[in-house]
C-alpha distance (Angstrom), angle and dihedral (degrees) to the residues before:
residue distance angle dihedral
X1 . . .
X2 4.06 . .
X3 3.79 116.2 .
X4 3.82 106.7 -70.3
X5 3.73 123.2 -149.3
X6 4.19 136.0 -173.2
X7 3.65 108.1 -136.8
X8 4.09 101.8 -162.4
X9 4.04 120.1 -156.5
X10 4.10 89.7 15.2
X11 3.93 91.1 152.7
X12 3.78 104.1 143.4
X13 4.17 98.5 31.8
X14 3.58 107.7 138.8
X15 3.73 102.6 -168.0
X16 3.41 92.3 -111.1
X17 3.65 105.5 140.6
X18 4.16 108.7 -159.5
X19 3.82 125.9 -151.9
X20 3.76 95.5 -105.1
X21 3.97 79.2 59.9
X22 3.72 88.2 -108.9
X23 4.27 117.2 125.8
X24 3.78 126.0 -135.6
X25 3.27 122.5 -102.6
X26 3.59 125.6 -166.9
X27 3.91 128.2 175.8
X28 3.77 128.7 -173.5
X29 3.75 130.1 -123.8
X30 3.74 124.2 -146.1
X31 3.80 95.5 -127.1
X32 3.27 120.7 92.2
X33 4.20 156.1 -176.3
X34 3.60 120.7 -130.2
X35 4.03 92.7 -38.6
X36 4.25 100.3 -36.2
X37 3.37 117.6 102.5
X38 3.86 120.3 -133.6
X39 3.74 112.3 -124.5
X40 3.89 140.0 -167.0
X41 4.15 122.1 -138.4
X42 3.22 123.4 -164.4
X43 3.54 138.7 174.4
X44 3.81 119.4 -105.5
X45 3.87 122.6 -142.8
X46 4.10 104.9 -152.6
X47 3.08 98.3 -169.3
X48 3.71 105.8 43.0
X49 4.33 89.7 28.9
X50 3.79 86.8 -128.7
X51 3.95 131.4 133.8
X52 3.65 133.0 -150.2
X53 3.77 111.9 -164.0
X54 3.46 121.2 -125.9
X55 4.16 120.9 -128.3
X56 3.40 89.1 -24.1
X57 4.05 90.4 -173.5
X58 3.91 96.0 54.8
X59 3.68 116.4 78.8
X60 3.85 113.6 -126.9
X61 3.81 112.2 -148.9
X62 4.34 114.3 158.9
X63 3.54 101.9 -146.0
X64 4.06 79.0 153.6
X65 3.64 131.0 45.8
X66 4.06 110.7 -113.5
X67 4.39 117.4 -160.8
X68 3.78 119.9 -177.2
X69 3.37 105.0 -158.4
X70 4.09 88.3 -160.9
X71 3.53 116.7 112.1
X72 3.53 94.5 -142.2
X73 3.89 105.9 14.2
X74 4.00 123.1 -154.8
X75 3.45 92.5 -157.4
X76 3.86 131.9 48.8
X77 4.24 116.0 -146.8
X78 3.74 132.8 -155.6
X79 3.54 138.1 148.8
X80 4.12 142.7 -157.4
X81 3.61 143.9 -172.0
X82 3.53 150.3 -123.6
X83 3.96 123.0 -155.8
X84 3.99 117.0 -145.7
X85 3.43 129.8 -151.2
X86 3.72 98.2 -107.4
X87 4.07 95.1 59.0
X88 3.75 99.2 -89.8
X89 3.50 130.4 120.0
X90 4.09 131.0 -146.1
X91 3.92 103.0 -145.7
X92 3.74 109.7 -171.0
X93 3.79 130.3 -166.6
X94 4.28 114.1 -151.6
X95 3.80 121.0 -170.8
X96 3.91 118.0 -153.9
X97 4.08 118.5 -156.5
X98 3.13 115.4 -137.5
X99 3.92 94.0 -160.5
X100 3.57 93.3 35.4
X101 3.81 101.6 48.6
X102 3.68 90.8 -137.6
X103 3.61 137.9 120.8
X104 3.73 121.9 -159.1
X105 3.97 141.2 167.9
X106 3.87 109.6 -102.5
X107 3.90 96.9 166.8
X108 4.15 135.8 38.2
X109 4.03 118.3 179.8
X110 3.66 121.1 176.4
X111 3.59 108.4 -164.2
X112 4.31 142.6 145.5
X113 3.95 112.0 -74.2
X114 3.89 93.9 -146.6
X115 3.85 86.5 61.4
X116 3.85 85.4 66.7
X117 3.77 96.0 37.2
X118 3.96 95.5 55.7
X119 3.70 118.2 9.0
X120 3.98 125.1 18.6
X121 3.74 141.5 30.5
X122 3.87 128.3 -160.6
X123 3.85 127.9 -129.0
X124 3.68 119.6 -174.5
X125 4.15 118.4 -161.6
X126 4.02 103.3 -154.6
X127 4.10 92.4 -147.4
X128 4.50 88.2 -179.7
X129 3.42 139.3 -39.7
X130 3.97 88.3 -69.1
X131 3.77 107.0 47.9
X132 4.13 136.8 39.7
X133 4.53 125.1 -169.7
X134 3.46 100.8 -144.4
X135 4.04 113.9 -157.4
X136 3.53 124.1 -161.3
X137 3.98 108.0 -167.4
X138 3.91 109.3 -159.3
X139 4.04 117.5 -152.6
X140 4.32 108.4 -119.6
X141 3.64 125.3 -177.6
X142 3.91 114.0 -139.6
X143 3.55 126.9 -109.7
X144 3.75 93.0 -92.4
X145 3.93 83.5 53.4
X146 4.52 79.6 -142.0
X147 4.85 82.4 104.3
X148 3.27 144.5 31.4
X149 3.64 147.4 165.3
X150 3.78 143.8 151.8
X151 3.86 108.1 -44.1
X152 4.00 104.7 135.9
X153 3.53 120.6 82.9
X154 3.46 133.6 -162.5
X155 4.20 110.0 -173.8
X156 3.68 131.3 -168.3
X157 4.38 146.4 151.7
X158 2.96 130.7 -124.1
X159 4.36 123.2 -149.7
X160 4.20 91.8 -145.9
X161 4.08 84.3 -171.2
X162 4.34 93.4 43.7
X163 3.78 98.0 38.3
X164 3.71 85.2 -124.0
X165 3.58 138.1 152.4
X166 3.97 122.0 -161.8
X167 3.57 123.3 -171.3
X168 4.08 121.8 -121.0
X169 3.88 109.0 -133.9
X170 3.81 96.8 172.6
X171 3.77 114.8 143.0
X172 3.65 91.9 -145.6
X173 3.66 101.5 40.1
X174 3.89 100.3 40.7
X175 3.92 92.9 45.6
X176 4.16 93.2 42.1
X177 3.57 103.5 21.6
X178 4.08 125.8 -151.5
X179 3.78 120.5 -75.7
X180 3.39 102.5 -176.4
X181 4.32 143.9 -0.8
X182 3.42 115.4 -154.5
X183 4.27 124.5 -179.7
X184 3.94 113.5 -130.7
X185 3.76 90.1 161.9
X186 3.66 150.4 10.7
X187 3.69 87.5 -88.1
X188 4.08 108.5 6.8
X189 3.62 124.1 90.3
X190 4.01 130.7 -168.2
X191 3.97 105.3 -138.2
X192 3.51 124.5 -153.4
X193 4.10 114.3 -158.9
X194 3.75 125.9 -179.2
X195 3.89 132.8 23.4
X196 3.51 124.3 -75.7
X197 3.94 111.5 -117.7
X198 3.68 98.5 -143.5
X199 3.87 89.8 61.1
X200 3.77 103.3 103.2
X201 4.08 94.6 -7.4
X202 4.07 87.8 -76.0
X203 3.89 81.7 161.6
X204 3.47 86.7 70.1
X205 3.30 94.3 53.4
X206 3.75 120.9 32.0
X207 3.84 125.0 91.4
X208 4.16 105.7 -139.9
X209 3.74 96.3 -99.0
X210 3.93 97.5 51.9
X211 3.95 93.3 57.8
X212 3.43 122.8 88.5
X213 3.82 136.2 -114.8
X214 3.93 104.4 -112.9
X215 3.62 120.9 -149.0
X216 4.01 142.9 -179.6
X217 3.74 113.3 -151.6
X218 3.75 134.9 178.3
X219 3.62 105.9 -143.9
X220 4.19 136.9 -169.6
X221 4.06 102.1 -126.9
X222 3.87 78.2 -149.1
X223 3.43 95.9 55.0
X224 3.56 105.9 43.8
X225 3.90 93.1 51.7
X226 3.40 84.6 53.3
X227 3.85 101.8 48.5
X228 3.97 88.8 54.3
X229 3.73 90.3 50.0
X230 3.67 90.6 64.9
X231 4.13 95.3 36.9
X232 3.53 87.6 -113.5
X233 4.26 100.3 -177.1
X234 4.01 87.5 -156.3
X235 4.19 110.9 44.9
X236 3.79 109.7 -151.7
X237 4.23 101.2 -106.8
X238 3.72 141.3 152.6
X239 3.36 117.0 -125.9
X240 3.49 129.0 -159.3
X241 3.83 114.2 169.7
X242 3.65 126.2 21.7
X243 3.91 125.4 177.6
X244 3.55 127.7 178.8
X245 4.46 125.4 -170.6
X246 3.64 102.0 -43.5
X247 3.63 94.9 56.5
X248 3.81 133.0 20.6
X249 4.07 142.3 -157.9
X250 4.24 101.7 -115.2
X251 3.98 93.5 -175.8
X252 3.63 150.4 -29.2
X253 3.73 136.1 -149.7
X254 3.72 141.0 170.7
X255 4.06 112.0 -132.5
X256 3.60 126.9 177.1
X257 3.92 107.5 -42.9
X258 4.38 85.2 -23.8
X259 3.24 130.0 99.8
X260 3.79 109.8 -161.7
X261 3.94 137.4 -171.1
X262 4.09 133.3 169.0
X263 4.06 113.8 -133.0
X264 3.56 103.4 -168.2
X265 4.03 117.0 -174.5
X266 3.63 119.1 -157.8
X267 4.09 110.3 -151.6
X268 4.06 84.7 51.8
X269 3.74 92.4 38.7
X270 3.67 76.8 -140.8
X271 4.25 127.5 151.8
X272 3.81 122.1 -161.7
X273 3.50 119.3 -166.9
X274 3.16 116.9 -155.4
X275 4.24 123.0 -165.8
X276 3.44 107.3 -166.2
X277 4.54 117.6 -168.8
X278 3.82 100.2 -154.7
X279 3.95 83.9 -159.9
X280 3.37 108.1 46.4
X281 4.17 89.3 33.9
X282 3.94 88.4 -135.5
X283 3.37 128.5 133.2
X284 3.62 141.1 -162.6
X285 3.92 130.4 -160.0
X286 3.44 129.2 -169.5
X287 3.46 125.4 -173.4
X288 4.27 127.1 -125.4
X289 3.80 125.8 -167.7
X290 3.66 124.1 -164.1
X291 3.98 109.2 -150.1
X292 3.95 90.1 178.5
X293 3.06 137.9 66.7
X294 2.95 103.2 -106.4
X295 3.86 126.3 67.1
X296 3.75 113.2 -109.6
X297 4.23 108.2 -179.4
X298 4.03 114.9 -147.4
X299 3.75 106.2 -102.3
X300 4.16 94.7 -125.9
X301 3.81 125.8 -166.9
X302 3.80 151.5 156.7
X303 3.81 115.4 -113.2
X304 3.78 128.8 171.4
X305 4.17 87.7 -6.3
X306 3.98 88.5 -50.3
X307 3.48 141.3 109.8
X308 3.72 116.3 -119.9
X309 3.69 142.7 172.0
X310 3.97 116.2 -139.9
X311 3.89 111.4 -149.0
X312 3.35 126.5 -161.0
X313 4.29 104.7 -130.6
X314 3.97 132.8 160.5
X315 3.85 85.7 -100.2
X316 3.70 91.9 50.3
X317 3.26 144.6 -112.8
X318 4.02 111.1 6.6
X319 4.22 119.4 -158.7
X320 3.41 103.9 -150.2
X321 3.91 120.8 -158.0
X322 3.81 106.3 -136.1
X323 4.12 89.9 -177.2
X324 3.95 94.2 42.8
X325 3.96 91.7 30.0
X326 2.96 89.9 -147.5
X327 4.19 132.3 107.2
X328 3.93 113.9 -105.8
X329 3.69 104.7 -178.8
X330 3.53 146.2 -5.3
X331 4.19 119.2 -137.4
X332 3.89 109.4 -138.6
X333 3.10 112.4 129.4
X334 4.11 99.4 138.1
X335 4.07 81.9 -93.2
X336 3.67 120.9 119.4
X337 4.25 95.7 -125.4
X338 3.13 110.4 -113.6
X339 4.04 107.9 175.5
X340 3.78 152.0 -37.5
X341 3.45 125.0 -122.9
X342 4.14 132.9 163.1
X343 3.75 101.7 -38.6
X344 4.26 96.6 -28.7
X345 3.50 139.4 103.3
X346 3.44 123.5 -144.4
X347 3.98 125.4 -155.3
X348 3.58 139.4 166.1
X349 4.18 134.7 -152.9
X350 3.50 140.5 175.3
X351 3.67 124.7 -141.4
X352 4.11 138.6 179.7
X353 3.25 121.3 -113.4
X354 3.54 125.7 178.6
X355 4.04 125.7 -40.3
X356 3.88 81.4 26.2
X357 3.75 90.7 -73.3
X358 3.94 113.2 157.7
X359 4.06 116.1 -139.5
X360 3.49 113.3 -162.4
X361 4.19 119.8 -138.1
X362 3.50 137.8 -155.1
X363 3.74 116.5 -147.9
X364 3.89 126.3 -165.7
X365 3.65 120.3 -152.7
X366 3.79 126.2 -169.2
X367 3.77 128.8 -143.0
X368 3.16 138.6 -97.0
X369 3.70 93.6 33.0
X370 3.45 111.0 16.2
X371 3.92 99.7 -118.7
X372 3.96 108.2 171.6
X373 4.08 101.1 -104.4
X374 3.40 104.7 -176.5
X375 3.92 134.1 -5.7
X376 4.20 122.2 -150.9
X377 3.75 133.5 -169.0
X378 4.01 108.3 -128.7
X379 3.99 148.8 65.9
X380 3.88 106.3 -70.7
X381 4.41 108.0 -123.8
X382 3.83 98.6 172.7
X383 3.15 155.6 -49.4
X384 4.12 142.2 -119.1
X385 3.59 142.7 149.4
X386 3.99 130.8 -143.6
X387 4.11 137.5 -118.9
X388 4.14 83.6 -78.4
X389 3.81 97.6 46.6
X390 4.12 102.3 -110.9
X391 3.47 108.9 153.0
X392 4.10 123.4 -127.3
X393 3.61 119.0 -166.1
X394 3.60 108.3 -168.4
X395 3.83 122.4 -151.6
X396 3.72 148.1 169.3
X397 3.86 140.4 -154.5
X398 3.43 112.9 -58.2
């Protein structure tokens, strides 16, 4: 087991864990402009449970969703607005070094307000230092004009060193848009494109020809900045998994040396789960059927270095070795389960005390075995672990 450490009062930890091996912590304030509420981030020492604010003097309000897909960033982005008389709005974009100890303004949009008020939202994919995918998401009422939901895109990137915005004219991209960026290497991204059709029932609701086509695609970082330099309608990718209508692409993640996604099909109410090790180029699959109605997704996960489905059972909560197929443990030990991380177990409890107050627990199990490691009073937030694998379980009073 790595080093493990209690972090007390962590209420506001994000999980995002900084180059300096510090994790963001952002809080937000009850005052407001026109809806947003301002907020304050601040870097959060572990180790010594100490904060350092960050630009204290420039106000922080997300009217636009900001992803890093760094895996441990050196610089933390936000971004604000102003709103001028004649119904515009300045949206600005600031990037804070970490190493530097500098903020500055990397990004400047003037644009109409009521565009943000009624039909589109903005997501920006930070790719490095250099380049940012901005993706506006455009609200579209379904055929039978009775739904509707973000299913326009319009895609472009941004040259943070040239000031300079290129337009993204890639059929798949600009028709399905990107749901998600994640880093498996220095230079190698997985990309998500298309919307899920279990978010918000959109089975439900969709004739075929409105969904979109879903895809998983390695992609060179390289590459694809490259490609939409030269307006290429067809960036160079490696796709992996496609689904289209009858089945649909619930979730990815990147775990450990895994990257994992959910395909779930509809007319055989049927998951696959597929972990994929983007080193060893292996993958396993492991096969989910709903009996219900209702659609019930496999909890995956990596534990110990290995994937593993958790089931839900009447003795509780069964770790199931996809490699070995086999089951190595089950998790019952009068603790609600919390989560599994390296070779720990974490649960929670609650317990009276006098006067009929409850005090909440924290319990800390180690594998193989499951002998009780280390026991803490509080309400259990979170969870994460740095570059060097030390474990912080965060907590609050309880």
């Amino acid at each position: 087991m790595n080093s493990l450490r209690i972090v007390k009062n962590a209420e506001g930890v994000n999980g995002v864990v900084l180059s300096n091996n510090c994790v963001l912590l952002i809080e937000r304030s009850e005052a407001k402009l026109d809806g947003y509420s301002y907020e304050r981030y601040y870097m959060y020492n572990l180790e010594k449970n100490t904060r350092v604010e960050i630009a204290p003097n420039i106000p922080k309000l997300n009217i636009i969703k900001i992803s890093d897909i760094s895996k441990h960033p050196e610089f933390v982005y936000f971004s604000n607005f102003d709103l001028k008389d004649d119904g515009n709005v300045e949206i600005r974009i600031f990037r804070y070094s970490i190493i530097e100890k500098n903020c500055k303004k990397i990004y400047s949009i003037i644009d109409d307000y009521e565009k943000y008020q009624r039909y589109m939202r903005t997501h920006v994919f930070v790719l490095n230092e250099f380049y940012m995918l901005i993706q506006n998401e455009l609200l579209r009422a379904n055929v039978a004009d009775n739904f509707e939901d973000y299913f326009d895109f319009e895609l472009s990137m941004f040259n943070i060193l040239q000031n300079e915005t290129k337009k993204i004219v890639d059929e798949n991209l600009t028709s399905n848009g990107i749901s998600d960026i994640l880093l498996i290497s220095e230079n190698v991204c997985v990309l998500k494109s298309g919307f899920s059709l279990l978010k918000n029932n959109r089975f439900e609701h969709l004739e075929k020809d409105e969904v979109s086509v879903e895809s998983i695609s390695f992609v060179n970082l390289g590459q694809l900045v490259s490609d939409i330099i030269i307006s290429k309608n067809n960036i160079v990718m490696d796709t992996i998994e496609q689904t289209f209508f009858t089945a649909t692409i619930p979730y990815v993640e990147v775990s450990g040396e895994y990257f994992i996604y959910s395909k779930f099909n509809f007319e055989r109410r049927e998951e696959e789960v597929v972990f994929y090790n983007y080193k060893t180029k292996e993958s396993q699959v492991c096969i989910n059927k709903n009996e219900s109605t209702d659609i019930n997704l496999a909890k995956a996960c990596i534990f110990n270095g290995k994937p593993y489905l958790k089931l839900d059972t009447q003795k509780g909560i069964e770790f199931y070795n996809i490699i070995d197929k086999k089951s190595d443990f089950i998790f019952d030990n009068g603790d609600k389960f919390e989560v599994a991380m390296n070779d720990i177990v974490i649960g929670s409890n609650e317990k009276k005390g006098l006067f009929s107050k409850n005090f909440s627990y924290i319990n800390v199990y180690k594998y193989p075995g499951l002998a009780l490691v280390h026991k803490e009073k509080g309400k259990y937030i979170g969870c994460i672990t740095d570059g060097s694998g030390n474990i912080y379980i965060l907590t609050k009073k309880g």
